[in-house]
FIMIZA-505080 format. One record per residue (C-alpha): x, y, z; residue in three letters. Coordinates in steps of 0.001 Angstrom, whole numbers, plus 500000, padded with zeros to 6 digits. Example, Ala and Ser with C-alpha at 12.3 -4.5 7.8 and 13.67 -1.06 7.14 Angstrom:
2
+--------+--------+--------+------+
!      u !      v !      w ! rest !
+--------+--------+--------+------+
! 512300 ! 495500 ! 507800 !  ALA !
! 513670 ! 498940 ! 507140 !  SER !
+--------+--------+--------+------+
end
This chain:
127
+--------+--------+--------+------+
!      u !      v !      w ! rest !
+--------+--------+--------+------+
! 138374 ! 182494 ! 375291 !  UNK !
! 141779 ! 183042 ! 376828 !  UNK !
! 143269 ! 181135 ! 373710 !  UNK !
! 141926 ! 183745 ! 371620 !  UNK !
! 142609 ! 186818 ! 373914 !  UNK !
! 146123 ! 185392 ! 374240 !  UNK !
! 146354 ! 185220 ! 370322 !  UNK !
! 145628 ! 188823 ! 369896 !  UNK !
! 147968 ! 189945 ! 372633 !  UNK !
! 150664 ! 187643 ! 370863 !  UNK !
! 149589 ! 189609 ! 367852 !  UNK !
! 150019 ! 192566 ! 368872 !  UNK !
! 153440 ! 192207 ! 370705 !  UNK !
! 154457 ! 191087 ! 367839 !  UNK !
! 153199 ! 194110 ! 365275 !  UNK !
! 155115 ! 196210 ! 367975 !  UNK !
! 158228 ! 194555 ! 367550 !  UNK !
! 157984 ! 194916 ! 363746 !  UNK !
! 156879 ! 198749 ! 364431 !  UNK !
! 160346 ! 199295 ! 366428 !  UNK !
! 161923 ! 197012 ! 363811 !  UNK !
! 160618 ! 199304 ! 360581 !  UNK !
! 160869 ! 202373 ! 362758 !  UNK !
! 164842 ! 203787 ! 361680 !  UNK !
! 163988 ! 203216 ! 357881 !  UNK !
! 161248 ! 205449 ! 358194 !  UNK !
! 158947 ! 203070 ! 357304 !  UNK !
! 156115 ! 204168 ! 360219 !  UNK !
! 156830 ! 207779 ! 360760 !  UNK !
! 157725 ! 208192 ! 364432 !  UNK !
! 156546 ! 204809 ! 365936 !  UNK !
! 159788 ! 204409 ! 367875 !  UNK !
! 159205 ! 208010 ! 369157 !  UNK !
! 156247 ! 207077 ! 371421 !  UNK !
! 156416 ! 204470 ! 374338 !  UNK !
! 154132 ! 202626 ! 373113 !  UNK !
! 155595 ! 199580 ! 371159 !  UNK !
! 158078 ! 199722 ! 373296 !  UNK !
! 155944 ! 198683 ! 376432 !  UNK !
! 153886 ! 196681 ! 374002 !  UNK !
! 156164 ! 194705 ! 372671 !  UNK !
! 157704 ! 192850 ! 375485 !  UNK !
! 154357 ! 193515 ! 377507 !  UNK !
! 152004 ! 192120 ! 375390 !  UNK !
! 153605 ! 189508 ! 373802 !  UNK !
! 154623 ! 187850 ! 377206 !  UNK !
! 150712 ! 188509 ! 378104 !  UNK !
! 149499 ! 186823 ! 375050 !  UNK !
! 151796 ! 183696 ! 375535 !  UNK !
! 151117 ! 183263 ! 379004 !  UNK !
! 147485 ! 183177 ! 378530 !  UNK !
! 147454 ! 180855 ! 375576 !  UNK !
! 149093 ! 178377 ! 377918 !  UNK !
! 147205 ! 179049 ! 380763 !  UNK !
! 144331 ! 177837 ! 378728 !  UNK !
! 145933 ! 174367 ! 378460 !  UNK !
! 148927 ! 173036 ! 379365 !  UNK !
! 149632 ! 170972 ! 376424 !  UNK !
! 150038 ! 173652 ! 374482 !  UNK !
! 152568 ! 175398 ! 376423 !  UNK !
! 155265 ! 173341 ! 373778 !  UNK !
! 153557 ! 174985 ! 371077 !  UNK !
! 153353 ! 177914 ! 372128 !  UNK !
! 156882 ! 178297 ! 373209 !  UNK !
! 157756 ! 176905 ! 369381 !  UNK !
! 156079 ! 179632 ! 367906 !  UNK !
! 157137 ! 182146 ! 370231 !  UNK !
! 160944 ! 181176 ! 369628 !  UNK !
! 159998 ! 181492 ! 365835 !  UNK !
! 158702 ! 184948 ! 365947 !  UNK !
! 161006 ! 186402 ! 368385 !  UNK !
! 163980 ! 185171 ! 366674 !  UNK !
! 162924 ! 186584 ! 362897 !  UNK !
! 162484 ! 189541 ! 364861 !  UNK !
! 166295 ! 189108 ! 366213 !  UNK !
! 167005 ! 188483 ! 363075 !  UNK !
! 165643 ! 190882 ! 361570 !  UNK !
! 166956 ! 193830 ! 363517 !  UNK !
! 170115 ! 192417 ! 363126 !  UNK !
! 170184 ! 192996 ! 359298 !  UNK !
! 168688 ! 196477 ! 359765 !  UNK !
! 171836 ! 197401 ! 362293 !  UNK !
! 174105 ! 195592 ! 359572 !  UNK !
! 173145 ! 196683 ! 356372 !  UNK !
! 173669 ! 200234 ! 356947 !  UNK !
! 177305 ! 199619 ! 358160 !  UNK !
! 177921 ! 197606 ! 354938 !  UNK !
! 176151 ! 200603 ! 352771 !  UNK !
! 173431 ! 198576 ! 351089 !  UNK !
! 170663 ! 200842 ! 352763 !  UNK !
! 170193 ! 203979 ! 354787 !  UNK !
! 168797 ! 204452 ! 358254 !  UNK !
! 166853 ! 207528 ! 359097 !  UNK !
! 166679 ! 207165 ! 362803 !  UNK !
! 168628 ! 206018 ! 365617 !  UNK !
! 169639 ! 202426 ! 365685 !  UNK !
! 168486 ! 202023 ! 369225 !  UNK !
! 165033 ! 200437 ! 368536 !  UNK !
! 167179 ! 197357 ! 367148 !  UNK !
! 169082 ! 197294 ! 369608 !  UNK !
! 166317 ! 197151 ! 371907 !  UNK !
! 164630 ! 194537 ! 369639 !  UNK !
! 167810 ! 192475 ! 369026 !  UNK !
! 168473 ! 191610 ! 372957 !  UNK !
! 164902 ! 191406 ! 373791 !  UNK !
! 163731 ! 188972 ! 370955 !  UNK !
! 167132 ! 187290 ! 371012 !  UNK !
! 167044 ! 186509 ! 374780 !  UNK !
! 163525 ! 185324 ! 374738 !  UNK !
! 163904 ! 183714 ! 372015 !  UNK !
! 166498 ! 182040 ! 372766 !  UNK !
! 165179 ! 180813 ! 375745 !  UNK !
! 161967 ! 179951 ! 373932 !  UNK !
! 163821 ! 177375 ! 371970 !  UNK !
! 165592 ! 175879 ! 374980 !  UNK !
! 162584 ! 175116 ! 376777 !  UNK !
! 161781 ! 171202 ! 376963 !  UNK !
! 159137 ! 169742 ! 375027 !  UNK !
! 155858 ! 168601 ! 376665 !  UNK !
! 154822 ! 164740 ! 375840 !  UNK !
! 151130 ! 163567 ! 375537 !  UNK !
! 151460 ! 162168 ! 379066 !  UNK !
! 152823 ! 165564 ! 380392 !  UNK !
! 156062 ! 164145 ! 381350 !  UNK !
! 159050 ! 166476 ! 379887 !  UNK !
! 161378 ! 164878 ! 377742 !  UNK !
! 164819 ! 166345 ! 376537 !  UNK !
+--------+--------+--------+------+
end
């Protein structure tokens, strides 16, 4: 159960994440304009990880894996959409402060979601 709770949360964190990502190209209308993705996104998605590892400790590697993996597309992501604009290959409609906000959130904790050691079978952590 908290596998699956934690898998929507994850979800969701993430959907906000994109929301604030697609936000300045007005892709979503005024998604950046309300708080919510951007309590969501950092909220959720640390509530959805931490409860699909809570549910068992051997899959707090995995977890972190895919964590690193969707936090740093998202990095990634807003990266190009603060870049690409400054090289004129697209126009922003909005403030570039949602990718900001998305770039040193996701980088950070994706970042550190990569760094963190793996788990073995026999729950020792190896390097």
């Amino acid at each position: 159960m908290l596998k699956i709770t934690g898998g929507v949360l994850l979800l969701v964190g993430a959907a906000m994440g994109v929301a604030l990502v697609a936000a300045p190209f007005g892709a979503l209308g005024a998604a950046a304009s309300s708080i919510a993705p951007w309590l969501l996104f950092p909220g959720a998605f640390v509530a959805g990880a931490l409860l699909i590892a809570l549910d068992d400790a051997r899959s707090f590697a995995g977890v972190a894996r895919l964590s690193a993996v969707v936090l740093l597309a998202l990095a990634v992501s807003s990266l190009l959409g603060i870049a690409l604009p400054v090289l004129g290959l697209t126009v922003r409609e909005g403030s570039a402060v949602p990718l900001w906000y998305v770039l040193v959130l996701s980088g950070a904790a994706g970042t550190a979601c990569a760094l963190t050691p793996s788990v073995g079978a026999a729950g020792a952590l190896r390097a």
